[in-house]
PAMIRO-643298 format. One record per atom (N, C-alpha, C): residue number from 0; chain; x, y, z. Coordinates in Angstrom, 1 decimal, m for minus. Example, Ala and Ser with C-alpha at 12.3 -4.5 7.8 and 13.67 -1.06 7.14 Angstrom:
BEGIN
   i ch     xx     yy     zz
   0  A   13.2   m5.7    7.8
   0  A   12.3   m4.5    7.8
   0  A   13.2   m3.3    7.8
   1  A   12.8   m2.2    7.1
   1  A   13.7   m1.1    7.1
   1  A   12.9    0.0    7.9
//
This chain:
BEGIN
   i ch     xx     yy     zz
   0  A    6.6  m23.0   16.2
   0  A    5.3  m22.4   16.6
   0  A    5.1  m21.2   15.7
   1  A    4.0  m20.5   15.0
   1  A    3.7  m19.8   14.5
   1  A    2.9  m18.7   15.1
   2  A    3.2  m17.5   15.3
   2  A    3.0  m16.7   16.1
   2  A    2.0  m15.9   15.5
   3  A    2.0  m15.9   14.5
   3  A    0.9  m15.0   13.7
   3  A    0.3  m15.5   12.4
   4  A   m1.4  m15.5   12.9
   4  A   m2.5  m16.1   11.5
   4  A   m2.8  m15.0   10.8
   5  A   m2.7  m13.6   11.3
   5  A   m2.5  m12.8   10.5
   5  A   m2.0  m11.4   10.2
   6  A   m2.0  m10.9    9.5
   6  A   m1.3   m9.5    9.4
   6  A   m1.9   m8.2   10.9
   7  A   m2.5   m8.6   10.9
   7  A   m3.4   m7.8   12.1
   7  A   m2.6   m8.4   13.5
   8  A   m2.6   m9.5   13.6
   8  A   m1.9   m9.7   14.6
   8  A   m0.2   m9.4   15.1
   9  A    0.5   m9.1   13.8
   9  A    2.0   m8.5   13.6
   9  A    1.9   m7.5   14.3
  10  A    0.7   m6.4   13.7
  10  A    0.9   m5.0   14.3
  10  A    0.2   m4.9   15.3
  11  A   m0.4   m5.8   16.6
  11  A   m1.0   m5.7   17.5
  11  A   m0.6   m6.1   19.1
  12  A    0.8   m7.5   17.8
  12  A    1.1   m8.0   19.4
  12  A    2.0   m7.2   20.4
  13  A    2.1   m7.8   21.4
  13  A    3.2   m7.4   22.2
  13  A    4.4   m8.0   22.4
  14  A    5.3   m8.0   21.7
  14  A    6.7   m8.0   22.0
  14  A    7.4   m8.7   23.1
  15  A    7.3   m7.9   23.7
  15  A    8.1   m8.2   25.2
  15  A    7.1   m9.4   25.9
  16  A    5.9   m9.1   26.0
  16  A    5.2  m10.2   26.5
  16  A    5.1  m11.5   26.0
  17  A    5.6  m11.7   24.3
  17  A    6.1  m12.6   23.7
  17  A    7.3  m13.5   24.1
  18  A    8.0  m12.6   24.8
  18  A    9.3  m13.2   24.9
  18  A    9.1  m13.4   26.2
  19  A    8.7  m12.4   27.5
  19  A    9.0  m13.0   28.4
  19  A    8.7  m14.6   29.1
  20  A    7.6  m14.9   27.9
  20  A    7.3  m16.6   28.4
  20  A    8.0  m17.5   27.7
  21  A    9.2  m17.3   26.8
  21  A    9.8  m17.8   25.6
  21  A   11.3  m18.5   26.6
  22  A   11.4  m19.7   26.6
  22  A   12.6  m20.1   27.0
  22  A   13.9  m19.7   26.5
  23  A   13.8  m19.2   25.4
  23  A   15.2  m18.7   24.5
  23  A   14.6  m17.7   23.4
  24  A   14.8  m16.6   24.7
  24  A   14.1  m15.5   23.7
  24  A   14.7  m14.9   22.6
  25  A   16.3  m14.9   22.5
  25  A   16.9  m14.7   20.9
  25  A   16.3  m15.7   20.4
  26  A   16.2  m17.0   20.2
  26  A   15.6  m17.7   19.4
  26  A   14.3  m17.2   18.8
  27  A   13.5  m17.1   20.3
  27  A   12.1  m16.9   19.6
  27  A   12.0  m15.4   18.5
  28  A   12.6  m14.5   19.4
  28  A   12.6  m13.4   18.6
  28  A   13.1  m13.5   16.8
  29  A   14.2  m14.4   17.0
  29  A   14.6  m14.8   15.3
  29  A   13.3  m15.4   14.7
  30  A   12.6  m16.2   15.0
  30  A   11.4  m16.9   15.0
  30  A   10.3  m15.9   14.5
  31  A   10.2  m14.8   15.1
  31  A    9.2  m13.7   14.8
  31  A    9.9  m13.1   14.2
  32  A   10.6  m12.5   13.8
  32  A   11.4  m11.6   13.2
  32  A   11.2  m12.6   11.2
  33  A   11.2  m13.1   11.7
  33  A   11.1  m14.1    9.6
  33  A    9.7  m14.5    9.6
  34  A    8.9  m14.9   10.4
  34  A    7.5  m14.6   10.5
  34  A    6.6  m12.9    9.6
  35  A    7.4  m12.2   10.5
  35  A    7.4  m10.8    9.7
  35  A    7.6  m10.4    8.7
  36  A    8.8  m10.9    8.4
  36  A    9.3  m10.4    6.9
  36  A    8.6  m11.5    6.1
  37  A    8.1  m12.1    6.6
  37  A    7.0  m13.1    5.4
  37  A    5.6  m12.3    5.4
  38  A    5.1  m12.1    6.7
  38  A    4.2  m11.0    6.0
  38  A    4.1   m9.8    5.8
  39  A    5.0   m9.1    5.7
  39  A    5.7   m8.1    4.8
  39  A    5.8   m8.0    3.5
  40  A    6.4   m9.6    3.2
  40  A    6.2   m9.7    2.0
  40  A    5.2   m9.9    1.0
  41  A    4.0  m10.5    1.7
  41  A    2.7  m10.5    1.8
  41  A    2.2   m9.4    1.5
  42  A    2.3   m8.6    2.3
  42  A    1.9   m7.1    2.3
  42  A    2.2   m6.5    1.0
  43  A    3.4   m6.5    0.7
  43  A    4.0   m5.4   m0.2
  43  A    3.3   m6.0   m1.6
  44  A    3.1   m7.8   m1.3
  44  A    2.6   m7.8   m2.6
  44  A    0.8   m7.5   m2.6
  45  A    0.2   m7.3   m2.0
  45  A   m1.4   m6.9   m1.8
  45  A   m0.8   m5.4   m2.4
  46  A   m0.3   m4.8   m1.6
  46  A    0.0   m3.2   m2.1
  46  A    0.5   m3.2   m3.4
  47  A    1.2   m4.3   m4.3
  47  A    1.5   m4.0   m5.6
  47  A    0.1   m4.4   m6.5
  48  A   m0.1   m5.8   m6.1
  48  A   m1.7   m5.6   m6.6
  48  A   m2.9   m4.7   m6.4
  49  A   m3.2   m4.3   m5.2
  49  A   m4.0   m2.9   m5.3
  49  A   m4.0   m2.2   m6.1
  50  A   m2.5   m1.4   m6.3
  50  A   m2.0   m0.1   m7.4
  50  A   m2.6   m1.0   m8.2
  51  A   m1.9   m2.4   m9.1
  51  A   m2.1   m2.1  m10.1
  51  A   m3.8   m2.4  m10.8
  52  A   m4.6   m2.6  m10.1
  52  A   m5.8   m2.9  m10.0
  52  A   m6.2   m1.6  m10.2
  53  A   m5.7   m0.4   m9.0
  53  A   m6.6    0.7   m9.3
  53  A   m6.3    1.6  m10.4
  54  A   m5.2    1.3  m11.4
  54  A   m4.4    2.2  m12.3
  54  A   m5.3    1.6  m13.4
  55  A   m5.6    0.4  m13.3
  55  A   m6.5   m0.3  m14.7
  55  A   m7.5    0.1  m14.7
  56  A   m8.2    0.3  m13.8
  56  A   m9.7    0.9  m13.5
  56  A   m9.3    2.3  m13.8
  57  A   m8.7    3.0  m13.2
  57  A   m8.5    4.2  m13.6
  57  A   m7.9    4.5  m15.1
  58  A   m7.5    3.9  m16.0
  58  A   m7.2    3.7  m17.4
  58  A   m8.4    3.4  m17.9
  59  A   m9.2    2.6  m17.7
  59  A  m10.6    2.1  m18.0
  59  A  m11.3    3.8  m18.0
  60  A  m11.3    4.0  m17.0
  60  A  m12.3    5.2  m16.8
  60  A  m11.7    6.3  m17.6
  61  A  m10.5    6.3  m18.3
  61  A  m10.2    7.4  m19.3
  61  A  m10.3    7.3  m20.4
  62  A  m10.6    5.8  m20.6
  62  A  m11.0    5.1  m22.1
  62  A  m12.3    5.6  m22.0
  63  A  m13.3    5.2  m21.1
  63  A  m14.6    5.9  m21.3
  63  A  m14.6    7.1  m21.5
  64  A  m14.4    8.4  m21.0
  64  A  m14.4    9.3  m21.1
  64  A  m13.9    9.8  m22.8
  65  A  m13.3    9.4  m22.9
  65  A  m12.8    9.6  m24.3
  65  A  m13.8    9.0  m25.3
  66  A  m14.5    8.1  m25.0
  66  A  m15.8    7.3  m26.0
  66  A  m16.9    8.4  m25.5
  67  A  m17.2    8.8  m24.4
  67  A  m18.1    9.5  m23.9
  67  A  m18.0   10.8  m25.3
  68  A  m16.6   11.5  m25.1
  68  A  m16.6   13.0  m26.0
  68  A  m17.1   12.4  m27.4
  69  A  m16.1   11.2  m28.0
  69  A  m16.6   10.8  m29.3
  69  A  m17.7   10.6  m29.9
  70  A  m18.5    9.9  m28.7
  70  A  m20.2    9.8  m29.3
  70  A  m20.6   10.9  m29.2
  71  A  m20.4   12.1  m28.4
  71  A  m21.0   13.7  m28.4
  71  A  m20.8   14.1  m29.5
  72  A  m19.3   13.9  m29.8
  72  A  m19.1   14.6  m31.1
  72  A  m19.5   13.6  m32.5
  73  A  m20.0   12.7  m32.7
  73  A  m20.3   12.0  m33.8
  73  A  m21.8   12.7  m33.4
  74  A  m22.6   12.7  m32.2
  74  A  m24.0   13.4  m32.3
  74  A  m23.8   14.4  m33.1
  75  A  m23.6   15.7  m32.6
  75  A  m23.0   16.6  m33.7
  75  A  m23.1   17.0  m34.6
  76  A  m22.1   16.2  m35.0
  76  A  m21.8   15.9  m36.5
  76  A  m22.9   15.0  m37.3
  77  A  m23.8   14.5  m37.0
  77  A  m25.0   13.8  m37.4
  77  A  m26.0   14.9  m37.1
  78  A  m26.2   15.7  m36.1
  78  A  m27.3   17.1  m36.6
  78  A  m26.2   18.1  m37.4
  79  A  m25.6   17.7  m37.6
  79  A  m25.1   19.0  m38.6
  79  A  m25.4   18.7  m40.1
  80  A  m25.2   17.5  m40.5
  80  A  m25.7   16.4  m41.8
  80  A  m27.2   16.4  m41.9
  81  A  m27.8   16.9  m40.8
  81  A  m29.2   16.6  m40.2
  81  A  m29.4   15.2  m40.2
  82  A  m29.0   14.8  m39.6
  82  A  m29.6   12.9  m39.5
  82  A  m29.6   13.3  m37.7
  83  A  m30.9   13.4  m37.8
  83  A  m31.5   13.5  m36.4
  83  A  m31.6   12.4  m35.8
  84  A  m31.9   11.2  m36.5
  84  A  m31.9    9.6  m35.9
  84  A  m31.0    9.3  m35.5
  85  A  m29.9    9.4  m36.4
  85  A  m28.2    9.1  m36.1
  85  A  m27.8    9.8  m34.7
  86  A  m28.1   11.0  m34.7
  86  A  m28.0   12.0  m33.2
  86  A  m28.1   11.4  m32.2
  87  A  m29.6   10.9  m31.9
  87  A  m30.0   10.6  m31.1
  87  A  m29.7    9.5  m30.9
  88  A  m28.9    8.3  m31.8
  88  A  m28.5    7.1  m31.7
  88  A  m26.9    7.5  m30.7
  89  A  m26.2    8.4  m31.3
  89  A  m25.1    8.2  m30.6
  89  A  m25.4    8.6  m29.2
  90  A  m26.5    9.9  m28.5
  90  A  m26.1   10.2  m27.8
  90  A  m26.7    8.8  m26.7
  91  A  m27.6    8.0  m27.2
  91  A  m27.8    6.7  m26.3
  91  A  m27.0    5.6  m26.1
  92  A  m25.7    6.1  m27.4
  92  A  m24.6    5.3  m26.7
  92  A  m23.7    6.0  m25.5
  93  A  m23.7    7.2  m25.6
  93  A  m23.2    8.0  m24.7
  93  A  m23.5    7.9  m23.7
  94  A  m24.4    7.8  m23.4
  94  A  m25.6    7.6  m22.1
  94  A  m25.2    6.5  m21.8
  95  A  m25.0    5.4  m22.6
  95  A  m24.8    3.7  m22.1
  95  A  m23.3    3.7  m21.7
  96  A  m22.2    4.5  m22.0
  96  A  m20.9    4.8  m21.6
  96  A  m20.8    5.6  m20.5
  97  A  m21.7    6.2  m20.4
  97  A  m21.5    7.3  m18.8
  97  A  m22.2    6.5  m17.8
  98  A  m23.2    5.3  m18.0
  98  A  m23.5    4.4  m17.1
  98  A  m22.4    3.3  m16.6
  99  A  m21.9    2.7  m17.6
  99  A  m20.6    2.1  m17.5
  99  A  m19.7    3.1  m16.7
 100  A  m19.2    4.2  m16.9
 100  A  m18.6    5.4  m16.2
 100  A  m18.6    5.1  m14.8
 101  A  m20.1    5.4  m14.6
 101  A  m20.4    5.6  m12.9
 101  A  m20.0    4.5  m12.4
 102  A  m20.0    3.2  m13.2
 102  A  m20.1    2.0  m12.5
 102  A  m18.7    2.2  m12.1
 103  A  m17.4    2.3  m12.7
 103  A  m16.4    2.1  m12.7
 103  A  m15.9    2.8  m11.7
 104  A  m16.5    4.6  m11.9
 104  A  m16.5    5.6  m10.9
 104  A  m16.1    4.9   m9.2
 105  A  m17.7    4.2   m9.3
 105  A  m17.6    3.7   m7.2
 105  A  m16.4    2.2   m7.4
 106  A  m15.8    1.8   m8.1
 106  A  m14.8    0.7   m8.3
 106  A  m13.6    1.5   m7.8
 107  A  m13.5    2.5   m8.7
 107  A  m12.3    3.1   m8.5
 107  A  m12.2    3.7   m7.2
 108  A  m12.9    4.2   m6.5
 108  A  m13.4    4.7   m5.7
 108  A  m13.0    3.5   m4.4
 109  A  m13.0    2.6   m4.3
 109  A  m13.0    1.3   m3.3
 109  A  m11.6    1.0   m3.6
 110  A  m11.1    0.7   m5.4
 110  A  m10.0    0.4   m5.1
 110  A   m8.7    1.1   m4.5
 111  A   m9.1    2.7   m4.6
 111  A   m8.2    3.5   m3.8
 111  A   m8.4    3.3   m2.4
 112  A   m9.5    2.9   m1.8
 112  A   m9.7    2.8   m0.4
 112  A   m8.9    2.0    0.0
 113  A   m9.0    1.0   m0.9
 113  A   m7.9   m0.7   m0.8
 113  A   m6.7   m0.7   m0.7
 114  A   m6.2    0.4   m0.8
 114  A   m4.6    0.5   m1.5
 114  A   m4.2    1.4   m0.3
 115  A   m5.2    2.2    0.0
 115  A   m4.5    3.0    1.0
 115  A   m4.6    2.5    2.6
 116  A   m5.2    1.4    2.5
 116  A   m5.7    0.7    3.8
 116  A   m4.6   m0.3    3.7
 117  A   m4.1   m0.5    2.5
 117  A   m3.3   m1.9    2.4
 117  A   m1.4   m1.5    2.7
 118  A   m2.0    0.2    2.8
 118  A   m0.4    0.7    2.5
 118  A   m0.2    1.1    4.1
 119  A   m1.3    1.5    4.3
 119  A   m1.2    1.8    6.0
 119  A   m0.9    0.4    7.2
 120  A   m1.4   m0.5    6.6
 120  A   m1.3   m2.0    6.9
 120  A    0.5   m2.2    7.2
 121  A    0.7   m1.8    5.6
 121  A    2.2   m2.1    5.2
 121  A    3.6   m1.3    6.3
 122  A    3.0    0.0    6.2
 122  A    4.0    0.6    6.7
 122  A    3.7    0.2    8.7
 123  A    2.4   m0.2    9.2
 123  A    2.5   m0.3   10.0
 123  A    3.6   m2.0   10.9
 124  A    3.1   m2.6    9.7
 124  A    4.1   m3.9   10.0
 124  A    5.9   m3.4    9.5
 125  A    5.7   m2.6    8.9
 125  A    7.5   m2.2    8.5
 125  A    8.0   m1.7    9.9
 126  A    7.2   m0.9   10.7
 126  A    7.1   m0.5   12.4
 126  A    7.5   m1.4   13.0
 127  A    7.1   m2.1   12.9
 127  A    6.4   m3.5   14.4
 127  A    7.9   m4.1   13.8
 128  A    8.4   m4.4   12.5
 128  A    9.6   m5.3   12.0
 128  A   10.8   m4.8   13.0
 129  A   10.8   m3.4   12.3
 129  A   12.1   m2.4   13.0
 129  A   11.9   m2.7   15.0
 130  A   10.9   m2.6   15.3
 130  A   11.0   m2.9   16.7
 130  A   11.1   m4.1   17.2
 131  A   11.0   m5.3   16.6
 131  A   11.4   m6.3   17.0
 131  A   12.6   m6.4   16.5
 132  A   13.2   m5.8   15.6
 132  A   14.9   m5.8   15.2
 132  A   16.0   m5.1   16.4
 133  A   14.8   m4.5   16.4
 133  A   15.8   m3.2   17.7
 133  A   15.9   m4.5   19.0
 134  A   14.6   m4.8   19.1
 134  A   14.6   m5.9   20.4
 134  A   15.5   m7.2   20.4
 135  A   15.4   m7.8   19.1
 135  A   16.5   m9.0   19.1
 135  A   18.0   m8.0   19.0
 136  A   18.6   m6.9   18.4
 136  A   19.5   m6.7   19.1
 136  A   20.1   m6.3   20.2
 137  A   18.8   m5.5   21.5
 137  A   18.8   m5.5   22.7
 137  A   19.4   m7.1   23.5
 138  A   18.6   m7.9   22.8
 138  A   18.1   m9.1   23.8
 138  A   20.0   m9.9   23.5
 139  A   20.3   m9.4   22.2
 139  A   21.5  m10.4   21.8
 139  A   22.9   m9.4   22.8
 140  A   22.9   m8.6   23.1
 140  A   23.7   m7.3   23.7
 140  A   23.4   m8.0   25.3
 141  A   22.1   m8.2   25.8
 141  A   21.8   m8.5   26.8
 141  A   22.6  m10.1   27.4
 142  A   22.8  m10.5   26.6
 142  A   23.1  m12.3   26.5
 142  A   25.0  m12.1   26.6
 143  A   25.0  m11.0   25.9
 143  A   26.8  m10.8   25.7
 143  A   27.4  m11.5   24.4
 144  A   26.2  m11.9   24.2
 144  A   26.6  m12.1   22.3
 144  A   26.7  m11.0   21.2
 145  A   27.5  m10.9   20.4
 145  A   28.3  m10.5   19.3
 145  A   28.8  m11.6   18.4
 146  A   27.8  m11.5   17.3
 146  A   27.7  m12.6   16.1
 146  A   27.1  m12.1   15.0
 147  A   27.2  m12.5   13.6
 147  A   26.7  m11.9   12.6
 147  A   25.4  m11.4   12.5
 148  A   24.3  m12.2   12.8
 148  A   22.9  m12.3   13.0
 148  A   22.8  m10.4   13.0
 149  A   22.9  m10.2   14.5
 149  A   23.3   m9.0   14.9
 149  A   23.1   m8.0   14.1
 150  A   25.0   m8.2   13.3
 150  A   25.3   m6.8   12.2
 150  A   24.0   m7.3   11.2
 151  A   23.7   m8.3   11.1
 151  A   23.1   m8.8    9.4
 151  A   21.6   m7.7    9.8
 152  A   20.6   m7.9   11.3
 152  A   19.9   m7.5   11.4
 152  A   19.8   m5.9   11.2
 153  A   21.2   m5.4   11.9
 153  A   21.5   m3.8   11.8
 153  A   21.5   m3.5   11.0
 154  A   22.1   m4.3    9.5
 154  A   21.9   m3.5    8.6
 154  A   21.0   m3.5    7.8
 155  A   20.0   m4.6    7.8
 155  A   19.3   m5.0    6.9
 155  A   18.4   m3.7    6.7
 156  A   18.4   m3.0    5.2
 156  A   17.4   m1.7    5.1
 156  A   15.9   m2.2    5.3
 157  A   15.3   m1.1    5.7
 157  A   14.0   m1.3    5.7
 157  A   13.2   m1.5    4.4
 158  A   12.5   m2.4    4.3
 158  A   11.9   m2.1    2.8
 158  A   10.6   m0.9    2.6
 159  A   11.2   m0.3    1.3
 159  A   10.1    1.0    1.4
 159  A    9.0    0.6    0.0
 160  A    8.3    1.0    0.3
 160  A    7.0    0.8   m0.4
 160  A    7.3    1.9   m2.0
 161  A    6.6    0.5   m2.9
 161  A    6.6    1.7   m4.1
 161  A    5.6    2.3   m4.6
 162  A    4.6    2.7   m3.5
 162  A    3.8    3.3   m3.8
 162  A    3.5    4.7   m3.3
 163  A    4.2    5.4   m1.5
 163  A    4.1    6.1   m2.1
 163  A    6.0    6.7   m1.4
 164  A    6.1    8.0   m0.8
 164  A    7.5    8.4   m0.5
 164  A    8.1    7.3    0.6
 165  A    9.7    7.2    0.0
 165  A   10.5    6.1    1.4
 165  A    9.8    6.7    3.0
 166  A   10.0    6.0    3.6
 166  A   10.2    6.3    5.0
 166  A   11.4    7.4    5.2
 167  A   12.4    7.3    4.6
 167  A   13.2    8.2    5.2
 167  A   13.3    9.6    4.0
 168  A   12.5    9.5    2.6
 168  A   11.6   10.9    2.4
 168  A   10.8   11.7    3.1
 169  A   10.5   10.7    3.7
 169  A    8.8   10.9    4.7
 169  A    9.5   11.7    5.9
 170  A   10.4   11.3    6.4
 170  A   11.3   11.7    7.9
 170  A   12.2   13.3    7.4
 171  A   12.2   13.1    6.0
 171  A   13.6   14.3    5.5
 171  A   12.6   15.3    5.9
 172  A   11.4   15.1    4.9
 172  A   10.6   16.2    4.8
 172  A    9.9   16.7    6.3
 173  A    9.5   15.7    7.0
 173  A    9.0   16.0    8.2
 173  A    9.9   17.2    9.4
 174  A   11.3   16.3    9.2
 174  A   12.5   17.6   10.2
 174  A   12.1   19.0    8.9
 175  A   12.4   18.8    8.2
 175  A   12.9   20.4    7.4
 175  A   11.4   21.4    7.5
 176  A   10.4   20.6    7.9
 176  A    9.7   21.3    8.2
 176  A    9.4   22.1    9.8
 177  A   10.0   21.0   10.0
 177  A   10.2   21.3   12.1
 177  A   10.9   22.5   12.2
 178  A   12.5   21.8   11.1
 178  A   13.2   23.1   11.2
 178  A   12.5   24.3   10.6
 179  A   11.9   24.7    9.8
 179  A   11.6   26.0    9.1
 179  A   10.4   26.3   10.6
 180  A    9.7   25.6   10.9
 180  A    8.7   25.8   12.1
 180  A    9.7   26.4   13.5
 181  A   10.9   25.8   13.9
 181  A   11.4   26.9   14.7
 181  A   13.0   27.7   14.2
 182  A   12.7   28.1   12.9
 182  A   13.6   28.7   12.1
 182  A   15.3   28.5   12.0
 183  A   15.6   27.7   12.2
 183  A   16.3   26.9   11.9
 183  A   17.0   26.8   10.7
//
């Protein structure tokens, strides 16, 4: 049985109410538990495509800008020559590069929206993983089993996103700030 059609649903369901209708809820929990890390994996690869989508657009938009200066300065240098026609030719290509510009502008613009919506996505299902890990090793503690599964789940690290600080960056920096907050 497949528990989840989509990402939205990982970070939505409920857990425990999953299992309590589940005839063999270690099972089912293993069941959802690889469910997850499939769309995790999913996830992380939408978050690697995002970045690299919005780093191209954003390289795009520095290529313009740099055609932008050039045709200013070939203007310029065409009223300095006095070729007034030539002037006015570059700065209409300029003009036609800073349209292109804008365009790119509201692209880039969306594709950061995309990345940051895809990363919040990400780390929200990296949540929901760790809690159903915590739960299948409740549930296997509960049963009076001690078997690999178990250690393999305890240890298994969380996967951290390369885009932006680990989770447990994110947690260092959070205490040291607690600590300096009650001087510590």
């Amino acid at each position: 049985m497949s528990y989840f059609s989509r990402l939205t649903d990982i970070v939505t369901c409920n857990l425990t109410h999953l299992l309590e209708n589940a005839d063999d809820p270690i099972q089912e929990i293993e069941q959802i538990i690889a469910e997850m890390k499939e769309g995790l994996a999913g996830a992380n690869r939408s978050v690697k495509t995002a970045t690299s989508n919005e780093r191209a657009i954003q390289q795009e938009l520095e290529e313009h800008q740099q055609q932008i200066f050039q045709w200013k300065e070939a203007a310029k240098n065409a009223l300095a020559l006095g070729d007034e026609a030539e002037a006015r030719n570059s700065l209409v290509r300029k003009q036609e590069i800073e349209d292109l510009k804008a365009g790119l502008e509201q692209q880039h613009r969306a594709a950061v929206a995309t990345r940051e919506h895809l990363t919040t996505t990400l780390h929200a299902l990296e949540a929901r993983l760790a809690e159903a890990r915590r739960k299948q090793v409740e549930l296997t503690q509960q049963a009076g089993i001690s078997n690999a599964p178990v250690e393999e789940v305890a240890e298994t690290p969380e996967p951290e996103s390369t885009v932006t600080p680990s989770r447990s960056e994110q947690i260092d920096s959070e205490l040291a700030e607690l600590k300096r907050e009650l001087g510590q």
